[in-house]
C-alpha positions in Angstrom: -22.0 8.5 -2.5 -25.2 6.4 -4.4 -22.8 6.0 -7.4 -19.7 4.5 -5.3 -22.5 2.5 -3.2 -24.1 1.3 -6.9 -20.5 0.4 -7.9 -19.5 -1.5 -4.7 -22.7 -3.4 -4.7 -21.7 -4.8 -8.8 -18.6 -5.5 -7.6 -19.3 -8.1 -5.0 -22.7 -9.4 -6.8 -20.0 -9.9 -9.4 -17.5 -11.5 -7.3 -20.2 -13.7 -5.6 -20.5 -15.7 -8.8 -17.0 -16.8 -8.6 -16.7 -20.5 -8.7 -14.5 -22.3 -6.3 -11.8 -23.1 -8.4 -11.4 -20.2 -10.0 -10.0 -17.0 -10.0 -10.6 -13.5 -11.6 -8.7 -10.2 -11.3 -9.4 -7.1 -10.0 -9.1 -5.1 -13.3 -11.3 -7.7 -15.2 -13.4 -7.6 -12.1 -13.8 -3.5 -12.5 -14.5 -4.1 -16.4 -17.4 -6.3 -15.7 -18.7 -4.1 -13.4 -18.8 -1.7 -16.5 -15.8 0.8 -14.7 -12.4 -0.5 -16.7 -9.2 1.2 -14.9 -11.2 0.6 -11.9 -8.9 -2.1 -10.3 -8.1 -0.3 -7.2 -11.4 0.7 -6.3 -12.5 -2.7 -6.3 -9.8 -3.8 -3.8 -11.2 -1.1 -1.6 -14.0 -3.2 -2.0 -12.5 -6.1 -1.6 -10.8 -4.8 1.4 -14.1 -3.5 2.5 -16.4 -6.9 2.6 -18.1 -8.0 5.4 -19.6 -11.2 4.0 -16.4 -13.4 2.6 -19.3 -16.4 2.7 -21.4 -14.4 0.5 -18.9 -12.7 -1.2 -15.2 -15.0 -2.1 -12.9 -12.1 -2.4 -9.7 -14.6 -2.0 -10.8 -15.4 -5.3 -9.2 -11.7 -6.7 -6.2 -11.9 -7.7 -3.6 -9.4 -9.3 -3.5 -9.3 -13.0 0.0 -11.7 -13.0 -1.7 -13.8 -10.7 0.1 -12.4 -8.0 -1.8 -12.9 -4.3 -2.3 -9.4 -3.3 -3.9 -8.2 -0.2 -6.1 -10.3 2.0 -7.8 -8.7 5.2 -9.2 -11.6 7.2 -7.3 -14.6 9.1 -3.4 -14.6 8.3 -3.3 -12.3 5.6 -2.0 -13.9 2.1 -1.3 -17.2 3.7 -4.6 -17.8 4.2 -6.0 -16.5 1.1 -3.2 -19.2 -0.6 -4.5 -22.1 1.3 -8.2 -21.3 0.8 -7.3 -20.8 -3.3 -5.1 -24.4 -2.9 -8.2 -26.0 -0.9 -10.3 -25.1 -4.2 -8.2 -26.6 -6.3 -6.5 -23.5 -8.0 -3.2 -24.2 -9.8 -0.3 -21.9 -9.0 2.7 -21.8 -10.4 5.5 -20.6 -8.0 3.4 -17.8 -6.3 1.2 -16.6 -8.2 -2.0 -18.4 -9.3 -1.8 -20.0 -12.9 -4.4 -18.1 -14.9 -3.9 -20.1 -18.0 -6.2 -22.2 -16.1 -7.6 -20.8 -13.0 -9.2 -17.3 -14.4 -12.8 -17.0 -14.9 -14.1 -14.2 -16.9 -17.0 -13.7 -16.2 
C-alpha cells in the first residue's frame, strides 16, 4: 500500500502545480510522476482528492483533450466552466492543447 500511497501523493504534488490556465493530461501526468502507462491510476486519484483547492484536478484532461470524469459539483459541466473561467481555449469539446497543455 506505501508504494500506491507514495504514487498518489506525486500525483497530486504534481497536479498542484498546475497553473490556472492550463491543462495537463492524465498519461503525461503519470509520466511525470515517473509511472508512464499509469493514466488510469491517476484518475483514481483524481477521482480520489479531497482537497480540489490544494489540488486542481479539473485541470486533467484526456489525452485529445476530451473532459473526462469530474466528481464534485455537476459533473463535466462544472469542470468546463471552471477550465473556461481560467481562460482555457477549447475547441468544440475538448480543451485545445495546442495552447492550453502544460508539461510540466
Amino acid at each position: 500500500m506505501k508504494k500506491a500511497s507514495n504514487f498518489k501523493d506525486r500525483v497530486y504534488a504534481i497536479a498542484a502545480k498546475i497553473p490556472k490556465g492550463k491543462v495537463t493530461t492524465y498519461g503525461k501526468l503519470a509520466a511525470i510522476a515517473g509511472v508512464p502507462g499509469a493514466a488510469r491510476a491517476v484518475g483514481n486519484a483524481m477521482r480520489t482528492n479531497k482537497d480540489t483547492n490544494a489540488v486542481p484536478c479539473h485541470r486533467v484532461v484526456g489525452s485529445t483533450g476530451a473532459l473526462t470524469g469530474y466528481a464534485y459539483g455537476n459533473g463535466l459541466a462544472t469542470k468546463r466552466a471552471m477550465l473556461k473561467k481560467e481562460g482555457v481555449a477549447f475547441k468544440g469539446e475538448r480543451v485545445d492543447l495546442s495552447t492550453a497543455l502544460w508539461e510540466g
